[in-house]
Each structure stands twice: as structure tokens, then as C-alpha cells.
C-alpha positions as CSV (number, residue, x, y, z in Angstrom):
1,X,115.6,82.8,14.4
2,X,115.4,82.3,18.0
3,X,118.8,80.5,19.5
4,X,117.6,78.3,22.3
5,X,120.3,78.2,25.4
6,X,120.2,74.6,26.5
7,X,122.5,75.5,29.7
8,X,120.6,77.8,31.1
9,X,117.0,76.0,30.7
10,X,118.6,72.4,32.4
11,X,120.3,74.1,35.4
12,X,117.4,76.9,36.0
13,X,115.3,74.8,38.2
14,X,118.2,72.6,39.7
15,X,118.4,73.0,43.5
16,X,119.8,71.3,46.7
17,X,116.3,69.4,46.9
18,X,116.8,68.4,43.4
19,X,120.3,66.9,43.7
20,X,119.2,65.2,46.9
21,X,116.6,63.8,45.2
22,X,119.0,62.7,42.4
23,X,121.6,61.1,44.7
24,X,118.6,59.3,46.7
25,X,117.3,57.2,43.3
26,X,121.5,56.9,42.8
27,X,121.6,55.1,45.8
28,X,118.4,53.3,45.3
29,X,119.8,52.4,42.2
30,X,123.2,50.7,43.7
31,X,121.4,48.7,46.3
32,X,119.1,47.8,43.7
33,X,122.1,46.2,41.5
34,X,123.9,45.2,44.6
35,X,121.1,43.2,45.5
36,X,120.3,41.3,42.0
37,X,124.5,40.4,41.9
38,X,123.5,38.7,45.5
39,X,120.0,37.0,43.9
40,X,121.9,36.0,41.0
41,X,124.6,34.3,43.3
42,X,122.3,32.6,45.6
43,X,120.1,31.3,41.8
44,X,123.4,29.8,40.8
45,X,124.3,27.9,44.1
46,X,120.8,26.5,43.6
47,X,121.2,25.3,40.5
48,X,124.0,23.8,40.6
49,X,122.8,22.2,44.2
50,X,119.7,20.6,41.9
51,X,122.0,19.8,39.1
52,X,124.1,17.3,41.2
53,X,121.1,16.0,42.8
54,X,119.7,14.9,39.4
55,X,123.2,13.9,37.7
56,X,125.3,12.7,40.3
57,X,123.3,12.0,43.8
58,X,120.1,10.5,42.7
59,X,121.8,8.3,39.6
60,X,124.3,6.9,42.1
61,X,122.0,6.2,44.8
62,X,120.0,4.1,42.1
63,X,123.0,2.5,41.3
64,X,123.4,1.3,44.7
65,X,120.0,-0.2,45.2
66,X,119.9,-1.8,41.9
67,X,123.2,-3.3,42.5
68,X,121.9,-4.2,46.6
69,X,118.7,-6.1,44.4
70,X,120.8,-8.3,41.8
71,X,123.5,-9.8,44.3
């Protein structure tokens, strides 16, 4: 039975080139996040701006003109 060395056949073709490459897609990786936290900020400040123009800005303002009409 052959006994298979995992060690040695992961780190025989790792090199500096390799673990630049690695820490490049790393950083890739956290500006990618970093900028879908930022997305998902700016998404939720929009939503909420829309949801008080339809439930508080636009219902009051019709409110006012209806109440300007029957007096």
C-alpha cells in the first residue's frame, strides 16, 4: 500500500510568486467586501429615503391640499 504524504505534495510547488499571488486575491477579496458593506449602506439610506416619501411626505402633502380644497 502506498502512503501518500499530503505535506509534501501541497507545499512542493509553493513559491514567493505563489504567495503573492495568494495575498493579491486576499486583498481583492477585502476591498471586494469592503465595498458591498459601503453598497449595502448607501441601498439602505435609499430605501428608507423612498419609504418616507411614500408614508410620510407624499400622504401629508395630500393631506394638505385636500384640506386647502374643503375650506
Amino acid at each position: 500500500m502506498t502512503k501518500i504524504n499530503f505535506e509534501d505534495d501541497v507545499f512542493s510547488d509553493v513559491d514567493d510568486t505563489s504567495l503573492k499571488a495568494l495575498a493579491d486575491k486576499c486583498k481583492q477579496l477585502e476591498f471586494a467586501e469592503q465595498e458591498v458593506a459601503e453598497l449595502e449602506d448607501t441601498l439602505k439610506e435609499k430605501k428608507e429615503a423612498a419609504r418616507k416619501l411614500s408614508e410620510e411626505d407624499i400622504p401629508l402633502f395630500l393631506a394638505e391640499k385636500v384640506c386647502l380644497v374643503l375650506h
